[in-house]
N, C-alpha and C positions, 0 to 999 in steps of 0.2 A: 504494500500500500504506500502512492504518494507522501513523503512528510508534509506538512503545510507549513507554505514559506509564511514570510516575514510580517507580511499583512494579515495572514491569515492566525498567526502567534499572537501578535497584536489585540485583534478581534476577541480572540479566548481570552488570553489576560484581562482587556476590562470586563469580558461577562464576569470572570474570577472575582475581580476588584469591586466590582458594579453592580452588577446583575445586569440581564437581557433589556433591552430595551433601544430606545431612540438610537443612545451611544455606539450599540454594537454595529449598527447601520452608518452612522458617522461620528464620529467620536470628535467634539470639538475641544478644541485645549482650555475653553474660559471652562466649561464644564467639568474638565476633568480636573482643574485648577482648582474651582471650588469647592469639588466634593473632596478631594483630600484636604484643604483648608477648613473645612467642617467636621471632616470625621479624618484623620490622620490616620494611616495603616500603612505597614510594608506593602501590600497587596496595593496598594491605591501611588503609593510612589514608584514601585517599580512599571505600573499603567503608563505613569508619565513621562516616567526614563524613557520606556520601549518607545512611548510615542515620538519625544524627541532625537531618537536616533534613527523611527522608520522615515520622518521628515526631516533629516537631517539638513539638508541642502533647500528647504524653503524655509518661508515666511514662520507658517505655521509650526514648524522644528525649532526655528530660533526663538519664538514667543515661551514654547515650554521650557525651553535652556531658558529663560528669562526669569521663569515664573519657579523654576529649581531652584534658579541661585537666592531670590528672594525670599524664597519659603526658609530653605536653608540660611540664609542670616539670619531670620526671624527666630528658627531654631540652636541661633549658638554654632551652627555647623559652619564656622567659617571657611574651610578649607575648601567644601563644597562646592560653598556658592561664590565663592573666587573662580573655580573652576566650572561651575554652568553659565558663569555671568559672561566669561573670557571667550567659552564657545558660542556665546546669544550674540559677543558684537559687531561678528562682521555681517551675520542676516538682519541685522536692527539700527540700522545706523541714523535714523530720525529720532531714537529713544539712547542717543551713545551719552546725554548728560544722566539721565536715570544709573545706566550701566555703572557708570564713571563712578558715581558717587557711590551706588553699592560694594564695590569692589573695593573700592578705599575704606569704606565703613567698616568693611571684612576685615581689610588686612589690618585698619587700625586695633578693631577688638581680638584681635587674633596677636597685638602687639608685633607684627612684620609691618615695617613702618620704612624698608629702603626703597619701595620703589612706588613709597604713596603720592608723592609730588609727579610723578607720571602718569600714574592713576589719575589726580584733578588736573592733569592738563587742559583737556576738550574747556574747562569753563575758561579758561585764559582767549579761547576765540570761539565763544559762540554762534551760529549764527542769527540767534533769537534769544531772548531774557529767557530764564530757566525759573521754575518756581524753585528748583535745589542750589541756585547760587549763592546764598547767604550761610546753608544751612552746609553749603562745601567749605566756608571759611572758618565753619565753625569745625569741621573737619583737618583742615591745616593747620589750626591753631589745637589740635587735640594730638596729631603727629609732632608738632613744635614742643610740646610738653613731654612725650613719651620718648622723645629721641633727647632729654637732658636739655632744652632750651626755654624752660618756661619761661625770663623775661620776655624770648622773641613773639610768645604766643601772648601772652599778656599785652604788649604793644599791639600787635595785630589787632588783637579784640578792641581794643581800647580805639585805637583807630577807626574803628568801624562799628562803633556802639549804636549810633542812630536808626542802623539799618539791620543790627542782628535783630535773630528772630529771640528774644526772651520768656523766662529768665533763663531758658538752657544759657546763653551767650553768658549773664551773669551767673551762674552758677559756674561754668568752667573759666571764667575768670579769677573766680575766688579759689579755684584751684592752680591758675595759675600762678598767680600771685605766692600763694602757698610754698610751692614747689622752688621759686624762686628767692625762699627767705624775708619778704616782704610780709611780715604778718600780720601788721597797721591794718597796711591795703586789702591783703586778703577779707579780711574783719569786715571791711567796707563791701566788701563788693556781697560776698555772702550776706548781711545786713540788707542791700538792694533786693536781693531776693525772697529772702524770709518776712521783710516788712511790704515788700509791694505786692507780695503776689502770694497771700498766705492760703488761698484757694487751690493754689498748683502741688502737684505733686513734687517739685523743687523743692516748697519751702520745707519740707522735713528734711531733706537731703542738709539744704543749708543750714538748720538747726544744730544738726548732728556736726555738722561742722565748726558751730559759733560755737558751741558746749567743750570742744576740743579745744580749741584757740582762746577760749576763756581761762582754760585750767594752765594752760601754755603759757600766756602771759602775764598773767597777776594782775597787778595793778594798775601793769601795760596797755591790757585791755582799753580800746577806745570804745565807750558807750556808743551807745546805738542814741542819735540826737532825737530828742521828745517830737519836734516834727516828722521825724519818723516814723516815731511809734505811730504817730495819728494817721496817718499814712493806712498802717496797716489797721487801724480800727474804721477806717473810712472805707477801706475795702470790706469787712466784714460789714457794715453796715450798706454799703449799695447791693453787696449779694441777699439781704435781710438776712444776716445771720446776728440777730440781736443779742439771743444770748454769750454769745463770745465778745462782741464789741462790750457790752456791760462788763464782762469779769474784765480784760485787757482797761477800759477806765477806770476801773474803781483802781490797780494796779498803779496805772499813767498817775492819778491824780493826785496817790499816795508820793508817789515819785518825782512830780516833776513842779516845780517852783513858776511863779512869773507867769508872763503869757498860755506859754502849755499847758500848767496845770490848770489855769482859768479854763483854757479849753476845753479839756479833759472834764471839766467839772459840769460845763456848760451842754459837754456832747451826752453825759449820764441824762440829764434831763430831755434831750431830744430823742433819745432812744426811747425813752417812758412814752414819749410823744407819738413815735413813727411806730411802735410796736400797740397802736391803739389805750395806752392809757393815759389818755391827755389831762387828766385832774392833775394826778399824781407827777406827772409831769409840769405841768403849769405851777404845782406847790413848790419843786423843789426849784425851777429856773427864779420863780418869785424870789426866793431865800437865797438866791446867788448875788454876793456883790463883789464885782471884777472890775479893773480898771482898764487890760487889754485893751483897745480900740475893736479888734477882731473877735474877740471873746464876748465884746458887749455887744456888737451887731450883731452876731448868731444868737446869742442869748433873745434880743429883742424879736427875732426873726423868730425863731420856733416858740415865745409867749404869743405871739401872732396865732401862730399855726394851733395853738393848743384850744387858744380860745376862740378861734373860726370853730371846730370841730366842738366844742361847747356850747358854740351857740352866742357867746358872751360878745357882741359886737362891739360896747363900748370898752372891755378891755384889748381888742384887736385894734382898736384904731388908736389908745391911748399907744399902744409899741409901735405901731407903725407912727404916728408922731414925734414919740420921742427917738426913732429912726431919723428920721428928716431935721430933727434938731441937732444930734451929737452925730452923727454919720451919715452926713447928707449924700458921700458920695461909695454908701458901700452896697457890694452886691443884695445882700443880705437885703439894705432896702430897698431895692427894687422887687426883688421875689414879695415881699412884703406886701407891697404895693400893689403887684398883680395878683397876689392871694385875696388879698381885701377887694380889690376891683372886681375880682370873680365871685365875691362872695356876693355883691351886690345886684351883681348883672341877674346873678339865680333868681335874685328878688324881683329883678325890675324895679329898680331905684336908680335910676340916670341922674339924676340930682346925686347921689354917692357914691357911684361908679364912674362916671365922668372925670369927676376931678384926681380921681384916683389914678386912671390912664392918662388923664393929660399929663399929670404930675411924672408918671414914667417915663411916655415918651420924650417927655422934654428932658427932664434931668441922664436920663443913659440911650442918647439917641443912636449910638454904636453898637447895642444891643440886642439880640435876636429877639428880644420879649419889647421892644420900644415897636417894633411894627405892626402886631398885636394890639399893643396898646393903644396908638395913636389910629388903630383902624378900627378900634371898639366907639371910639369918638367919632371918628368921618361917619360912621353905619349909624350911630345914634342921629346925629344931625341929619342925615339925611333920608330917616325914619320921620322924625317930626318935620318934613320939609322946611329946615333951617335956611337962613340967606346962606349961610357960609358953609352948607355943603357941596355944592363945588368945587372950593377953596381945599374944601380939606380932601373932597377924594384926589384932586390932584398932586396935593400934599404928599399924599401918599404914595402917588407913583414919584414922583422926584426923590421921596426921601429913602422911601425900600422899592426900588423897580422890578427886586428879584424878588419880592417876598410871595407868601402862597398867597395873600388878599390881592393882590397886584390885580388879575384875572375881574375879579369881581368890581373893585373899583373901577378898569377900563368899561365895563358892562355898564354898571349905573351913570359913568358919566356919557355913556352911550344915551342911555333913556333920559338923563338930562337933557340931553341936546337933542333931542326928539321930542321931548316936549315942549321945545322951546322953539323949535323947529327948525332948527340945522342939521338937516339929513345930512350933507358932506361928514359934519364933523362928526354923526354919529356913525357913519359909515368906516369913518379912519378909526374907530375905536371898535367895530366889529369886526373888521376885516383882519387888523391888527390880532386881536384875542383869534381868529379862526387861525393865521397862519403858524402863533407861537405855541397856542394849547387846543388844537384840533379834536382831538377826543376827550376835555374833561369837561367839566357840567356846563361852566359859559363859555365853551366852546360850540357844547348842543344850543345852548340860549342865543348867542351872536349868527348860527346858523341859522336859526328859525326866523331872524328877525330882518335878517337881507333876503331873506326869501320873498318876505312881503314887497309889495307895491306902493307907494316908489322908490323905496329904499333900494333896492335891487339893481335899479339906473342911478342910482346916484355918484357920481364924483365924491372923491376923495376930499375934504377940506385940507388944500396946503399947510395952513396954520396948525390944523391939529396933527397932520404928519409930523411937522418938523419937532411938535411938542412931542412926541410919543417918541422919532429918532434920537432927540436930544437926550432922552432918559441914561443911553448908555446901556439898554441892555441886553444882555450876549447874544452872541450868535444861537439859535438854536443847532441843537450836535446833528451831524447825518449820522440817518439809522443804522443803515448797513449801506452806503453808496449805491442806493438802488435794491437790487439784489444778487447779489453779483460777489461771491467771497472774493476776499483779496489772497493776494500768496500768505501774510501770515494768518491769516482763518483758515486758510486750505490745513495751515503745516499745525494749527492747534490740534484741527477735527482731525488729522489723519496719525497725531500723537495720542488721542482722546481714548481712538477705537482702537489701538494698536495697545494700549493699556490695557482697557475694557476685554479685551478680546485674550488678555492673558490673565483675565481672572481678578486683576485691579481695578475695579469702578469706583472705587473710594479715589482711585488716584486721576481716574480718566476725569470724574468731577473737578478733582480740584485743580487739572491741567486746564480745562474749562473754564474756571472763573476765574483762572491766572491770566489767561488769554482775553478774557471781556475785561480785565484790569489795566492790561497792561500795551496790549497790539491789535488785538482781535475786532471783528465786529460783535460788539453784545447780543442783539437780536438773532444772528444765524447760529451762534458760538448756544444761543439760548434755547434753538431751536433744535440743537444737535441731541442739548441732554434733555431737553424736556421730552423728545423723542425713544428715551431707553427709558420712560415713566409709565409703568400698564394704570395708573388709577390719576385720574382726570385731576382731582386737588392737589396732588404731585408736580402734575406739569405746570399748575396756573404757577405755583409756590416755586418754582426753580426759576420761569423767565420773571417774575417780579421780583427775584432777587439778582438776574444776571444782568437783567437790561432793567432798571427802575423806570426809566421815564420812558416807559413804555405809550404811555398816555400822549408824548408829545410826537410819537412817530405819527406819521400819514398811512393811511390804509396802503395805500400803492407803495408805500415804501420798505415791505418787508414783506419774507412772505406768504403764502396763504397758511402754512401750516402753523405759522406765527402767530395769527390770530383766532385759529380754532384751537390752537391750545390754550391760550389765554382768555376766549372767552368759548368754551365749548359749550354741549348739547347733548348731553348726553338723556337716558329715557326723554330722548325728543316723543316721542308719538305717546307718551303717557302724560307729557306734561303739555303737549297742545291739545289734545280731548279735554282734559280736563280744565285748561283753561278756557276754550271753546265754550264748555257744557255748562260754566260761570260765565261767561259773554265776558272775561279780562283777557288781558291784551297780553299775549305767551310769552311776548318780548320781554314787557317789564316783570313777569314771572322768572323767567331765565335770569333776567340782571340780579332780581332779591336772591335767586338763591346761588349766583355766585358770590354774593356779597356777605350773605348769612353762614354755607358749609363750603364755599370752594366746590360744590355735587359732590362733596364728602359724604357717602347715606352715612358711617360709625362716629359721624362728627357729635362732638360733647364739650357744651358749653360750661363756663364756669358758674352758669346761674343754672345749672344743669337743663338745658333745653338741649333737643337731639335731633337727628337728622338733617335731611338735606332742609329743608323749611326752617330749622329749628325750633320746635312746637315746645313747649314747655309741658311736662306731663299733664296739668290739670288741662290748657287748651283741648290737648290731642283727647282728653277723654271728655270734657265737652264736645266737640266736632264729633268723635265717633259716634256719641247717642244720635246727636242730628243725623248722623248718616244712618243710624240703625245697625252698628256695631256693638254686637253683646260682647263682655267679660273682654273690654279694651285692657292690657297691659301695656307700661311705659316702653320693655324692647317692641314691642310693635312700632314705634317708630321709628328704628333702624329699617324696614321696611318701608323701601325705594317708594314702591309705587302707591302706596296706604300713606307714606308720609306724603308725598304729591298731592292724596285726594284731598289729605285732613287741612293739609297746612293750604291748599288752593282754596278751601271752602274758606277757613278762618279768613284770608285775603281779601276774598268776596263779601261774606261778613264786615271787614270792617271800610269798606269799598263803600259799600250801599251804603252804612250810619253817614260817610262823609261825603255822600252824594255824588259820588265819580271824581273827586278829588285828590288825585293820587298821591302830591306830597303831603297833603294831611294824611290820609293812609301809611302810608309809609313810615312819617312819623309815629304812628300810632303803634306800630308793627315792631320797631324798636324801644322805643322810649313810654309807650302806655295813653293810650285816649286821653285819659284825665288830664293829663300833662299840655298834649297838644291843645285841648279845649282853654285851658289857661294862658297858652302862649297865644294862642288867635287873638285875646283880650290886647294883648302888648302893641298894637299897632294896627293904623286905616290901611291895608296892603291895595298898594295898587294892581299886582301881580305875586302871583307865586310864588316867585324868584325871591321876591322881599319877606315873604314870610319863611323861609327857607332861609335865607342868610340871617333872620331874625331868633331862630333856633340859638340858645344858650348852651344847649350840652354840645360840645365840636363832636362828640361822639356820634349824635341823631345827625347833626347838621350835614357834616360825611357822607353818612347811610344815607339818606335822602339823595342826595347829588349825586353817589356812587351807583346808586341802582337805578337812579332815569339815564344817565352817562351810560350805563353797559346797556340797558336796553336800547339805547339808538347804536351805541355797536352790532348788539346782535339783528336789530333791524338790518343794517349797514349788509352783515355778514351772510346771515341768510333769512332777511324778504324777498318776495316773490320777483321786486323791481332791482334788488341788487346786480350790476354784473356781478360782483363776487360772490354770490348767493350757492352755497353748499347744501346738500343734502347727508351731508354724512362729515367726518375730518377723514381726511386721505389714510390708507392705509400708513402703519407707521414701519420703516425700516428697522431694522434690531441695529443699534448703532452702541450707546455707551450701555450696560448694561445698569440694573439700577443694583444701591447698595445695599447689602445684606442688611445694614444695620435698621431698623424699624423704626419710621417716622412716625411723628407723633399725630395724632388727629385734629385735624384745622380746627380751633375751637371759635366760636362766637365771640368777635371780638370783645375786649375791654374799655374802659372812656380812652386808654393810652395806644389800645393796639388799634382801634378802630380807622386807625390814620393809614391802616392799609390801602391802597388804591386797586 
């Protein structure tokens, strides 16, 4: 009997390794990559061996030598993966920075360090930014120390502190130093680590180190300076790890004299504060008396914060006064000021929120919170149709052109001039907002409004051009030059899958976002991995984080796969019956629920509402009686097409109360009936739009804009009048593979997250 050759050895081993299946028919290497990265066996590496030696001479042969040698370093097996990495690089040579840097990483932990500076060659002439060039120098600087020359590595690093990746950079500093006899310095640099970054897996390393060099030196020891420490208490406090920041102050406070320990004393009561017990917070910042300049503004700043959250107005405005008397120019007072300003706005008291924002913008007009501010005043006055609302919205484009109200101010001074009746000049203020913000809400609004007659024909006002060029403000970015990749998007995407395809999608991504950082085009570079996404709020969630200003592309300018993953369709035909069968409009259906789950159905909010609608259990079990659903349970809502019916009924529901009024709807849908019924009181709306920018929560005010904006997209995308009108998103390609690691489920935003677009 025949033996069976080498293909046929092959085929048996992965049944052996594997079992029967797809593989035995074609065995790809991301495949066989990952199942011994999952489950490790001889049986499953010898698969891989055999495979890279039946494809010795291609593509697919050098990927598995790729993915041997990487495994193998990840294993300690240096020897190994020196030796798959050495056979992967002459079939790999668009991947020879990858190669280079494993190979050195090898030899450095493997301590053979004579021929590592040959090894990082390739990064000396790249022919593209590498995401491993920083993280190569931190590799020359780890041979510099094992070869006996830790000043030289010390110098290196220090030279190039700006741009190492940290605190690895600081941590093997402080060992170089170390090695070097510098024990001062070492002290310091391990300090950098241990106090900045005590969330890292570093800081125990540097710990272990400071505890050494403690005992080492005596008395020698350079403390760690009290600015420091706060340092690392200010880190524990942004992660909200309260209880560590409390124990490390009570410590600091004991410790440290003068301004710091004011600090120290001042941040124990802000933590009482931010960890929700603002009494007991408010008593003990009361009982603080510091002379600091810094220690007394933060003190006045969080009695502020203590007594907003109490309710206590007149003790809120007493610290924000005695702010503006002893510290008229600290940060502190300003947050102050737009804390109190916001507490008023909630009210609707413009008589004490007015002056509050005036007071900001004027006193930190360099300020990202002074454009907010001074735009809470232009939208007041020109709510009460003030004379000097004009004055002020254009205020506001001179003073912040770039700011996110920029949009809306060009829009009202657009209906200014419309009612006053200079089409030209309202023309130059719509035309304007359509070319710079095409797809966001007064871009829909500026669209609808040159449509009409005779705005439509109207000439440009010279005067209001040269005011709107004069502003200075940027160019808007090209999306992708058409659509059309360039040489380096070709050489990202064809690094991307040449990762992917060896079993690295953790890496394929982050060559991706290195390339929309740094050369790439964003949009195609966005399209590549949204592409290896099987689950639809996956992909919206990779291009809004690879191309942000996605909103400022042009439909024609990117392409078609580009926008059905960002605003897809998916249970299309469940979700136009049913809007159908309600007489609402599928479109603005579609926009609410990308705006609510991303068509996440496991989506789970933090007020615990679920699915794609996100219904809140008691809604969904109201709606199901009205539909005549017995024994409704809350997983019922993870069910696609049941949460479609219940959450389209509620819509219609609260449709009718507002009599076809969709951003009252809408509002109602987020923020609560009662709520909106209150705000309609705040003002004579001439339009929609005014009652919508009129909304106090930024949270609703969003959600409204965000879900009439995606519905005129998906009108755009697929109505019956669109050229680009789809019936389906195009088959997807198997391009970067997605990653193992399990993402989390799109939750219903926050007041903070809500600022998703």
């Amino acid at each position: 009997m025949a033996r069976p050759g080498k293909a046929g050895r092959l085929a048996r081993l992965i049944v052996l390794a594997f079992g029967a299946g797809p593989l035995l028919a074609a065995p790809s290497v991301d495949a066989l990559v990952q199942a011994y990265r999952d489950s490790p066996s001889p049986a499953r590496r010898r698969a891989l061996l055999q495979y890279a030696a039946a494809q010795n001479r291609t593509e697919n042969g050098a990927l598995a030598r790729f993915a041997l040698g990487i495994i193998a370093h990840s294993e300690q097996d240096y020897a190994s993966a020196v030796e798959n990495l050495e056979l992967a690089k002459p079939g790999l040579p668009a991947l020879g920075d990858y190669i280079a840097y494993y190979i050195a990483a090898s030899r450095l932990a493997a301590k053979d360090i004579s021929g590592l500076e040959r090894d990082l060659a390739p990064f000396q002439s790249l022919p593209a930014p590498s995401p491993l060039s920083e993280k190569a120098v931190l590799l020359r600087a780890g041979a510099m120390l094992e070869s006996g020359r830790p000043a030289e590595a010390a110098q290196l690093l220090a030279s190039r502190d700006s741009t190492l990746p940290q605190p690895e950079a600081g941590l093997l500093s402080g060992k170089a130093y170390e090695a070097a006899g510098d024990l001062a310095q070492a002290v310091r640099s391990y300090q950098q680590v241990y106090y900045r970054y005590p969330d890292r897996e570093e800081a125990a390393a540097a710990s272990e180190a400071l505890a050494r060099l403690r005992q080492s030196l005596g008395d020698g020891y350079p403390n760690a300076s009290p600015q420091l420490m706060l340092e690392r208490i200010e880190r524990w406090i942004a992660v909200r790890e309260y209880g560590r920041a409390e124990q490390e102050l009570t410590t600091l406070a004991g410790l440290a004299q003068g301004p710091e320990g004011e600090l120290a004393q001042v941040r124990s009561g802000a933590v009482l504060v931010l960890r929700n017990s603002p009494s007991a917070g408010l008593r003990k910042l009361q009982s603080l008396n510091v002379s600091s300049p810094e220690a007394g503004a933060e003190r006045l700043y969080y009695i502020a914060l203590a007594a907003r959250r109490l309710d206590d107005d007149a003790e809120m405005l007493r610290a924000v006064e005695s702010l503006g008397t002893s510290y008229p120019g600290s940060a502190w007072r300003l947050k102050a000021l737009v804390l109190a300003g916001n507490r008023y706005l909630l009210l609707n008291r413009p008589e004490q929120y007015e002056p509050l924002f005036r007071e900001a913008a004027r006193s930190f007009p360099s300020e990202p919170d002074a454009a907010y501010s001074q735009w809470k005043v232009a939208w007041n006055a020109y709510l009460r149709r003030r004379s000097d609302a004009v004055d002020l919205l254009r205020d506001h484009l001179v003073r912040f052109p770039e700011s996110s109200q920029a949009p809306a101010a060009m829009y009202f001074l657009g209906r200014s001039a419309e009612q006053e009746g200079s089409l030209p000049a309202a023309a130059a203020f719509y035309r304007t907002i359509l070319k710079r913000f095409p797809n966001y809400y007064y871009g829909l609004l500026a669209r609808e409004r040159l449509e009409r007659a005779p705005l439509a024909q109207a000439a440009e006002s010279a005067e209001t051009k040269a005011f709107l060029e004069g502003l200075g403000l940027s160019e808007k970015k090209a999306a992708s030059a058409g659509m059309r990749p360039s040489a380096a998007t070709r050489r990202r995407i064809n690094r991307a899958r040449l990762l992917s395809s060896a079993g690295f999608s953790d890496w394929a991504e982050a060559e991706l976002r290195f390339g929309a950082r740094t050369d790439g085009q964003p949009s195609l570079l966005a399209v590549e991995l949204a592409g290896s996404r099987s689950a639809t709020h996956e992909r919206i969630q990779v291009i809004k984080k690879i191309s942000p200003d996605y909103l400022s592309v042009e439909i024609g300018e990117a392409p078609a796969r580009f926008w059905q993953f960002l605003f897809p369709l998916p249970y299309r035909q469940v979700l136009m019956s049913q809007s159908q069968r309600r007489d609402l409009d599928p479109y603005i259906v579609a926009g609410l629920i990308r705006q609510e789950s991303e068509f996440n159905p496991r989506a789970v909010s933090r007020s615990r509402a679920y699915g794609l609608t996100q219904l809140l259990p008691s809604t969904g079990r109201s709606m199901a009686r009205q539909s005549g659903i017995r024994r409704f349970r809350t997983n019922m809502l993870f069910q696609p097409e049941l949460n479609l019916r219940l959450g389209i009924s509620y819509l219609h529901h609260l449709l009718t109360q507002w009599r076809g009024k969709w951003e009252h709807t809408l509002a109602s849908y987020n923020a609560g009936k009662s709520r909106v019924e209150e705000w309609l009181t705040w003002g004579d709306y001439r339009e929609p739009a005014e009652f919508v920018e009129t909304i106090p929560f930024t949270e609703t005010r969003e959600y409204v804009q965000a879900v009439l904006r995606n519905a005129a997209l998906y009108r755009q995308l697929y109505g019956p009048a669109s050229k680009r009108a789809v019936t389906a998103p195009e088959p997807v390609r198997k391009s970067v593979r997605p990653s193992a690691k399990k993402s989390r489920a799109s939750r219903k935003a926050t007041p903070q997250r809500k600022r998703r677009r």
